[in-house]
PLY file of the C-alpha trace (Angstrom):
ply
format ascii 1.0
element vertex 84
property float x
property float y
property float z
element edge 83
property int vertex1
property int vertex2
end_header
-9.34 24.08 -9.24
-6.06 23.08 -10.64
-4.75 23.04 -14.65
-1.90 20.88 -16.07
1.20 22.50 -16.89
3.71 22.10 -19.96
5.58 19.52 -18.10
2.57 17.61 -17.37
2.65 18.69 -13.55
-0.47 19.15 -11.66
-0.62 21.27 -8.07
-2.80 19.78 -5.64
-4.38 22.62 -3.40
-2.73 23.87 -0.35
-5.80 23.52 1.63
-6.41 18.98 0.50
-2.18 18.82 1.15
-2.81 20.29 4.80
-5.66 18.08 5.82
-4.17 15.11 3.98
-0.71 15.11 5.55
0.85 15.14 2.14
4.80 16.02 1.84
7.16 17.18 -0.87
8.48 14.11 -2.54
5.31 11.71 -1.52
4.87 8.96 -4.35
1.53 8.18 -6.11
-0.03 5.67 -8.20
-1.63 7.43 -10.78
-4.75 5.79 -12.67
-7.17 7.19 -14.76
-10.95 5.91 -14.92
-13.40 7.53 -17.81
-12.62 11.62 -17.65
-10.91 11.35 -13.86
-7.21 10.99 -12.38
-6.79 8.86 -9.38
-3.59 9.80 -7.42
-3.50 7.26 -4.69
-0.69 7.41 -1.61
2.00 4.50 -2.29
2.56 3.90 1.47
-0.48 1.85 1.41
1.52 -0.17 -1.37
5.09 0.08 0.92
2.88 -1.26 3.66
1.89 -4.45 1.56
5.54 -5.27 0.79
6.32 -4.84 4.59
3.62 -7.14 5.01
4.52 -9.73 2.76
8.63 -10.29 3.77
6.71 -10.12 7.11
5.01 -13.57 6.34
8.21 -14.52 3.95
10.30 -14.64 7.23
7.59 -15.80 9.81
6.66 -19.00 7.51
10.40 -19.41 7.37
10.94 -19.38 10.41
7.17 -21.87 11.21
9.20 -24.11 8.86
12.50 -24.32 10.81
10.40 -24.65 13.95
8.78 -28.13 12.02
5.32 -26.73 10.81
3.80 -28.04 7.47
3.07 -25.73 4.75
-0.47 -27.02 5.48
-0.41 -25.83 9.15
1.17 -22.23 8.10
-1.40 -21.40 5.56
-4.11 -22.55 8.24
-2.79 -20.21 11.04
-2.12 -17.43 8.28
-6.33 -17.84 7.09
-6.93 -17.92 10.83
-5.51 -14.31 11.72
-6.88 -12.99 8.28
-10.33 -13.85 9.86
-9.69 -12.20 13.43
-7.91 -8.95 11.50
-11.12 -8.66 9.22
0 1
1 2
2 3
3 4
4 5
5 6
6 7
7 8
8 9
9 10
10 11
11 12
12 13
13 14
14 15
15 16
16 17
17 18
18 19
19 20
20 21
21 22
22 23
23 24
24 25
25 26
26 27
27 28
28 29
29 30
30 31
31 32
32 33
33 34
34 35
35 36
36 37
37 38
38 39
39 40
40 41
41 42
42 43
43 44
44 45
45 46
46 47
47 48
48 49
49 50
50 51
51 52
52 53
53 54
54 55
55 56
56 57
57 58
58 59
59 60
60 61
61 62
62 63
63 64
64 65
65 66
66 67
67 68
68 69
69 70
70 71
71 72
72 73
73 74
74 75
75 76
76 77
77 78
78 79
79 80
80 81
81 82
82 83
């Protein structure tokens, strides 16, 4: 159990930070849903940018190599199938 301080802080148990692997100055997107507070981890978020100036630069490069657009979205729904 946890309560809300005056500056609208909340402590998140020692015990869920240990087995979580959270650190001091970890980011969150906070949502709320009915009467409950979702605090998810960013870094999935960070890994979704990393991901997407991943494909920026590799369909920029497909390009400068002489692939159609057509051809680079077909490869790109091609490893979204073997990755699922």
């Amino acid at each position: 159990m946890t309560r809300l301080s005056q500056r609208g802080q909340v402590v998140i148990p020692t015990e869920l930070r240990r087995s979580m692997h959270l650190k001091e100055g970890e980011r969150f997107i906070v949502t709320g849903l009915g009467d409950t507070i979702i605090l998810r981890k960013l870094e999935l978020s960070r890994e979704r940018l990393r991901l997407k100036r991943l494909i920026t630069r590799s369909t920029e490069k497909a390009r400068k190599s002489g692939f159609t657009q057509r051809e680079i979205e077909r490869l790109v729904e091609k490893t979204r199938k073997i990755t699922r």
